[in-house]
N, C-alpha and C positions, 0 to 999 in steps of 0.2 A: 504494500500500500504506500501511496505517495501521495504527501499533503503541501504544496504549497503554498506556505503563507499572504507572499509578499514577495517580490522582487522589484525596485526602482530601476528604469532600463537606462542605459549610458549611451550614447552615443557609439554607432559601433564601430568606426575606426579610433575615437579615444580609449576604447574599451581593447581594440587591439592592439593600438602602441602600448596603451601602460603595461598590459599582460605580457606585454614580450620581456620586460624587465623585472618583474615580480616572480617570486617566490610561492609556494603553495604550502601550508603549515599544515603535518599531517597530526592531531592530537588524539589518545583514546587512550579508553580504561573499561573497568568492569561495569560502572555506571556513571554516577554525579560526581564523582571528587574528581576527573578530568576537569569538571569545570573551576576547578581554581586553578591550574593551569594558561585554559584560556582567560580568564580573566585578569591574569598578570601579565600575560601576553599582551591583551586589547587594551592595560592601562599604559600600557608604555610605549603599544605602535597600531593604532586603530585602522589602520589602514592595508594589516596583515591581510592576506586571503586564507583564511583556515578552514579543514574541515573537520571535523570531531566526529567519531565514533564511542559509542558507549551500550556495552553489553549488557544492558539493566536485567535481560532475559535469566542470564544466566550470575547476576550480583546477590551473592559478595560469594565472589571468589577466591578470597584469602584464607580458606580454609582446604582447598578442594587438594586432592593430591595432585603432586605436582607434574607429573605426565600429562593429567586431566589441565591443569592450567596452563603447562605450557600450551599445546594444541590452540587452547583458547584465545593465548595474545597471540601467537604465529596467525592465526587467521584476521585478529582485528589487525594486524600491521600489514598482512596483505591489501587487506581488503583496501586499505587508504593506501597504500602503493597503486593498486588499480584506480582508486580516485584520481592517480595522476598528483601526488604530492613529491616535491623535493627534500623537503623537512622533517622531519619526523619528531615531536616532543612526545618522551612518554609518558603518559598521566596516570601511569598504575604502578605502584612502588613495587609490589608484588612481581608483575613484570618484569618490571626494570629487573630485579635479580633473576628470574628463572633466565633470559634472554642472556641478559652479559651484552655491554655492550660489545664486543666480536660478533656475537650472531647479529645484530643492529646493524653495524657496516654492512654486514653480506646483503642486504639489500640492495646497496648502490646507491643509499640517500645520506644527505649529513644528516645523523642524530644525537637527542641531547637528553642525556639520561637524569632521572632524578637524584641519585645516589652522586655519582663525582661532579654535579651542578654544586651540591653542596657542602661536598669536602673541599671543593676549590672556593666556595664561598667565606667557607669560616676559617679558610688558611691567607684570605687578604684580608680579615676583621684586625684592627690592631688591637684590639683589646678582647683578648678569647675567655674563653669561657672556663669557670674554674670546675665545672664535669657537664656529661651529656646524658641526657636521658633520650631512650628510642622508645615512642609509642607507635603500634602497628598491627599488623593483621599477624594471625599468626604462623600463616606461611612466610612473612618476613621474619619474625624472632626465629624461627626455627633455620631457617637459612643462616643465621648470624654473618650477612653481608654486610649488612650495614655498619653492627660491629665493627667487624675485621676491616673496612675500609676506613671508619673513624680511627681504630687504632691504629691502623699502621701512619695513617698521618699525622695524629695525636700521641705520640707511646705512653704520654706522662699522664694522659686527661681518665679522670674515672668517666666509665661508660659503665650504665644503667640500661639493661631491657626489659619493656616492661607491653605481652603481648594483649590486645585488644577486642578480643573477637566480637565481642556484644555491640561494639559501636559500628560500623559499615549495616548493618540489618536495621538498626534503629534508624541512621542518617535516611536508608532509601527506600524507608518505609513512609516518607513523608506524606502526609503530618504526620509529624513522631508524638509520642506521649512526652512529654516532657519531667515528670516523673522517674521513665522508666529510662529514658537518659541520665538525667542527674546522676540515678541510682546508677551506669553504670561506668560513669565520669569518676565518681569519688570512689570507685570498687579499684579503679586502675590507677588514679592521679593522686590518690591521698598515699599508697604506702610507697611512693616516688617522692612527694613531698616532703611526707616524715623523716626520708634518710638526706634529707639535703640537695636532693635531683631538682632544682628548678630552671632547669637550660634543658627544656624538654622540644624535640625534634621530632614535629608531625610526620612520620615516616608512615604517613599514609593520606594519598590527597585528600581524602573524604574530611578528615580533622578537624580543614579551616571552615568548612559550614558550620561547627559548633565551639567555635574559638568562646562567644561570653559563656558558656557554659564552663568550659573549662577555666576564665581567669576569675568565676565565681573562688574557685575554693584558694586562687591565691593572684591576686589584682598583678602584683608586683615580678611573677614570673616569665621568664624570655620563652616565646614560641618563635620555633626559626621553621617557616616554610619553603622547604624545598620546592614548592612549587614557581615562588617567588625567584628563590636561586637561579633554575632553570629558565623564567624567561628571563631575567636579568645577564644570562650567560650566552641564550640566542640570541638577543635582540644588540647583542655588542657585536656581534658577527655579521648583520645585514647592514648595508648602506643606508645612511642618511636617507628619511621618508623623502620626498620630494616636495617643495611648498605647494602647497592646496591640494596633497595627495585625496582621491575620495577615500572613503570607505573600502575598508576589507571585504571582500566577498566571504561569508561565513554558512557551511553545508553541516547541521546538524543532522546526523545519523542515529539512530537507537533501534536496536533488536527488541526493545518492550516500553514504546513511549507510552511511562505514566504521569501520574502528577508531579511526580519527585522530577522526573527531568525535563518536564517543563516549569519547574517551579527553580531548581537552578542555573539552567539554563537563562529565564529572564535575570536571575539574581546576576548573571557571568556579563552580560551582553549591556542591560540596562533595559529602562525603563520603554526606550524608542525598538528594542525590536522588532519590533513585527512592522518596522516603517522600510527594513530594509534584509531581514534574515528569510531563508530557503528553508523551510525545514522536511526534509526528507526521510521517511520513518520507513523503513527497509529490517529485513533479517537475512542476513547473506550470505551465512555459512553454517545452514541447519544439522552438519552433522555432529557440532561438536554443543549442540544443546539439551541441556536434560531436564 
């Protein structure tokens, strides 16, 4: 099925010089936490052309084994390679480790992982952090990449993990109970507090949707979003927008568009979506759905 919203039409030899010059930004994940991604993306160059894929169908994935998950990002980064993207940001931490960026290259597109987006971020901070805590899915704890990537560029920094499973099912369950979040914010984030972990690293996109929740139980602690890292890191490698660049061309995709990922989705984009977004609701690799 295929909905479109909205599309403002360009002139079409302007639409074909600038396209000759522009880049295509491939972004996906299991579901909604892709959308903090693009959203750090579209604050810092609104004029990207991005398309987003997000596997809601088969979310939250950070639990599934990991043959089963691999299969499942190998096909969302197809799938946006056949979009005709050059770019590729990955919006699912979980991915990011089963992949490695080595299998990322083997496509033949520049990519930009969320893992060494933000060891390279916190190794130009001049004032680093006196430890880390990882909060994450727990196909990411059990991997201990992220781990092993902080320490080896930290030796000296205490690192803390602390796995999450209850929080991705509540986020894309939207509307979430908010009770039944709290209860599983202060289940994870209080005995990380208690030992002194407050340089806690969202190692999972979905996290920054429920950022006041978590600076409820302490106002004054550092949340570093790798998603942030990451377009901070792309958007240093694409040339200068051009004065009066338009608008990005933006293709949202979703294998099970519900409320949650139209309700992030406008939260990523802004208020004027639907003046200028495509949105495209596809399933496009039925074998690997359960």
């Amino acid at each position: 099925m295929r909905q479109i919203i909205n599309n403002s039409p360009q002139p079409e030899d302007d639409r074909q010089h600038e396209q000759a010059r522009r880049s295509r930004v491939g972004i996906f994940d299991s579901g909604v936490g892709g959308f903090t991604v693009l959203k750090a993306l579209l604050s810092r160059r609104p004029d990207l052309d991005i398309v987003y894929f997000g596997d809601s169908l088969n979310a939250p994935n950070g639990s599934r084994p990991p043959e089963q998950l691999h299969g499942m990002c190998h096909n969302m980064v197809q799938f946006l390679v056949d979009q005709g993207v050059d770019i590729m940001a990955v919006g699912c931490n979980s991915c990011n480790i089963l992949m490695g960026s080595g299998e990322l290259k083997s496509y033949g597109i520049a990519s930009f992982d969320l893992v060494s987006s933000t060891v390279d971020w916190l190794k130009l901070q001049h004032h680093k952090p006196q430890n880390l805590a990882i909060l994450a899915t727990q196909a990411t704890i059990n991997s201990r990449y992220y781990e092993r990537k902080l320490q080896e560029a930290f030796p000296e920094l205490p690192i803390r993990s602390m796995a999450a499973p209850k929080l991705v099912p509540l986020i894309e369950s939207f509307p979430w109970s908010e009770y039944d979040l709290r209860t599983a914010v202060q289940e994870y984030l209080n005995p990380l507090l208690e030992e002194g972990f407050n340089n806690i690293v969202l190692a999972c996109s979905h996290y920054r949707w429920i950022e006041r929740y978590l600076r409820e139980l302490d106002s004054e602690m550092t949340l570093i979003d790798p998603a942030e890292c990451l377009a901070e890191r792309l958007v240093a490698t694409l040339p200068a927008a051009p004065e009066g660049a338009r608008r990005g061309e933006l293709r949202l995709y979703s294998s099970h568009p519900n409320e949650a990922f139209s309700h992030f989705a406008e939260m990523a984009i802004g208020r004027d979506a639907k003046e200028y977004i495509k949105l495209f609701i596809v399933n496009p690799y039925e074998e690997h759905n359960v």
